[in-house]
N, C-alpha and C positions, 0 to 999 in steps of 0.2 A: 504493500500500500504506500501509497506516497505519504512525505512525510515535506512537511514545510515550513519553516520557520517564519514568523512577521516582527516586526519593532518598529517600533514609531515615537518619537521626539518631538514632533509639529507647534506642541501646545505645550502647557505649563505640568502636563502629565507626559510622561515616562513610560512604557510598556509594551512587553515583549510577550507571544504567544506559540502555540509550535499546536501542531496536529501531527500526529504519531498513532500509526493503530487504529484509527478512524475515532481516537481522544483526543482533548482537547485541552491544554493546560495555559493558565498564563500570569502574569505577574502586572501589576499595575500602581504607579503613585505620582501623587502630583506632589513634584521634587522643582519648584525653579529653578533655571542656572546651574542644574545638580547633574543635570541629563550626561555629560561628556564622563563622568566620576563612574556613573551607577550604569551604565550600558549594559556593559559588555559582562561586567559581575552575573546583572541577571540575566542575561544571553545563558552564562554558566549554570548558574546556580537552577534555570528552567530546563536547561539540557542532563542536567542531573538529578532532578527530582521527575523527569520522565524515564531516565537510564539508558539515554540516545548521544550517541556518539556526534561531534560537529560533523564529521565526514557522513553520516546518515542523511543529512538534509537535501532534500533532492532539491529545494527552490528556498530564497529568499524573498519574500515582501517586506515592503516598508510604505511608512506614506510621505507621499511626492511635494506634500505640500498642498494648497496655498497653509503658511501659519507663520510661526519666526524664523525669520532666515536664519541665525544662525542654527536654532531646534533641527528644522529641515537639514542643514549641511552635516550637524551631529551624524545625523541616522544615514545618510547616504554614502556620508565616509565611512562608516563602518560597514554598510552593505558592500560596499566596491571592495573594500579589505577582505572579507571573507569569499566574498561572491568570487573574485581573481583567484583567492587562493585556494577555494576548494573546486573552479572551474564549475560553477552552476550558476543557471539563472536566474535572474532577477523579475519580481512581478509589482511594478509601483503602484499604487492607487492613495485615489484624493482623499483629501483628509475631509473634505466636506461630505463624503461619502460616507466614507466610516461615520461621521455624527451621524447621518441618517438611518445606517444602519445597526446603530446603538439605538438610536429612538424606536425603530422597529424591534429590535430584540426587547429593550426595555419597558414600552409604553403600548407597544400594538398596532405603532404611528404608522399607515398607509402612504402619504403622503408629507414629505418633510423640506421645510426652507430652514438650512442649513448657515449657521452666521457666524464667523469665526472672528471675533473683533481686531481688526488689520492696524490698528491705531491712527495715529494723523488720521481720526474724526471718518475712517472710512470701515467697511465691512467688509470680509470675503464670503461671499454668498452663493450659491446655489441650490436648486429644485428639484428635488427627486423621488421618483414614486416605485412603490415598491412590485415585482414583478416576478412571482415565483419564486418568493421568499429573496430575493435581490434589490436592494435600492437603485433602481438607473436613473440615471440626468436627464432630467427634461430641458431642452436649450442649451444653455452655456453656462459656466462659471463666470463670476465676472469680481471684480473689489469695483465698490463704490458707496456716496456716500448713502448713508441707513436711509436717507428719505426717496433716494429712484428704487430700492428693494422693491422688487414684482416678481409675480410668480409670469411665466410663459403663456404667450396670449391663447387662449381656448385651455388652458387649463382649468378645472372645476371641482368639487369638493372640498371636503376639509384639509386644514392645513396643521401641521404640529411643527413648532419653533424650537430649534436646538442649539443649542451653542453659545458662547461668551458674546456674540456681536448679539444675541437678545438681550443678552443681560445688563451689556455697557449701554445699550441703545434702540434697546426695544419699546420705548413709548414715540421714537423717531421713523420704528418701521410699519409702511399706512399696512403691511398685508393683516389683515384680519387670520388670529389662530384660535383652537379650539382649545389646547393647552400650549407652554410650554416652558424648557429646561433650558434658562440662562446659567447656568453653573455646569453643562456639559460638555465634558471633552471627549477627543477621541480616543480610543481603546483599541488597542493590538487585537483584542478577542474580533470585533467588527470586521479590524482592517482583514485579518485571515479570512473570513469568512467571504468576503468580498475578492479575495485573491484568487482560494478554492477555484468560485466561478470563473475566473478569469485564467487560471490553470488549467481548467478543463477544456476552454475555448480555446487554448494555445496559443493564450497571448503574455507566454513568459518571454524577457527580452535576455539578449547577453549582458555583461556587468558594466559593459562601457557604458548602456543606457539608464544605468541608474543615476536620473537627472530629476533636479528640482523642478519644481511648477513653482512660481512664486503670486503669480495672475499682474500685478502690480509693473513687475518689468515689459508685459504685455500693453499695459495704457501708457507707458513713460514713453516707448517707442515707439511711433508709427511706423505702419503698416508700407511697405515698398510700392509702390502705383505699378 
């Protein structure tokens, strides 16, 4: 059975998760600025409370980001160190993802706008509805400020709010929700589960491509005509 390790840094949480055996184990805390210290410990210490060898791991995920740049380059430098040196794939997915698909695991959220507060008064945001037990993007990700936050046109139903950009600025965003979780980060257990699917569909990359999404470097620079 395949066997996959995830970790992810993005946010003010810290957490690393592995499937082995078609089980699931993972580690999780919200550590500020601690992230570079406590990696690779719990990389260890979850590889040995499953009893799984590093050279076991058939694939690496992590999340790509958007969140703090430096969080993000934490997790991808470490991905590219192991990924090069045990020559196995890499499978990145969004961090706004994972929130959504925590709110699905957590709350029973169908439908989720995803708000990771980007600071400089802006949000990283994105729409996702869930799809055979998978969160997928509806439209695009985007960072901007909390008051253009819209869900994608002809989208309909309820909506569940997740993430730090509700909480820093959630009376700024017009989208009407039914509940939501300004205090939520994303979780390794999510980002796996979301890779899973994306393993299956054979979209693991080589380790050169384990590259940031920041969304931000996207609006600084225009687009080539």
């Amino acid at each position: 059975m395949t066997t996959l390790l995830a970790l992810d840094t993005a946010t003010e949480a810290c957490s690393v998760a592995l499937l082995h055996d078609g089980r699931v184990l993972s580690h999780y805390e919200v550590i500020p600025r601690l992230h570079a210290q406590r990696l690779l410990p719990m990389v260890r210490t979850l590889l040995g409370e499953a009893g799984v060898a590093l050279a076991e791991v058939d694939g690496i995920a992590f999340g790509r980001g958007p969140g703090a740049f430096t969080g993000v380059r934490i997790a991808i430098g470490v991905v590219q160190g192991l990924a090069f040196a045990l020559d196995r794939p890499v499978l990145p997915v969004s961090n706004l993802a994972i929130l959504a698909q925590r709110a699905l695991r957590e709350h029973g959220a169908q439908q989720v706008a995803s708000a990771i507060d980007a600071r400089m008064d802006e949000v990283y945001w994105g729409c996702y509805r869930a799809e055979a037990g998978e969160m997928r993007l509806l439209g695009s990700e985007a960072v901007l400020p909390p008051e253009q936050a819209s869900v994608p046109r002809g989208a309909e139903g309820p909506w569940f709010g997740a993430g730090t950009g509700w909480g820093s600025y959630g009376q700024r965003i017009a989208l009407p929700v039914v509940a939501r979780d300004g205090g939520m980060l994303p979780h390794a257990e999510d980002l796996l589960r979301l890779a899973c699917y994306a393993w299956q569909r054979g979209e693991a990359l080589p380790a050169e491509q384990a590259l940031p999404v920041y969304l931000r470097d996207n609006v600084a620079t225009p687009k080539a005509q």
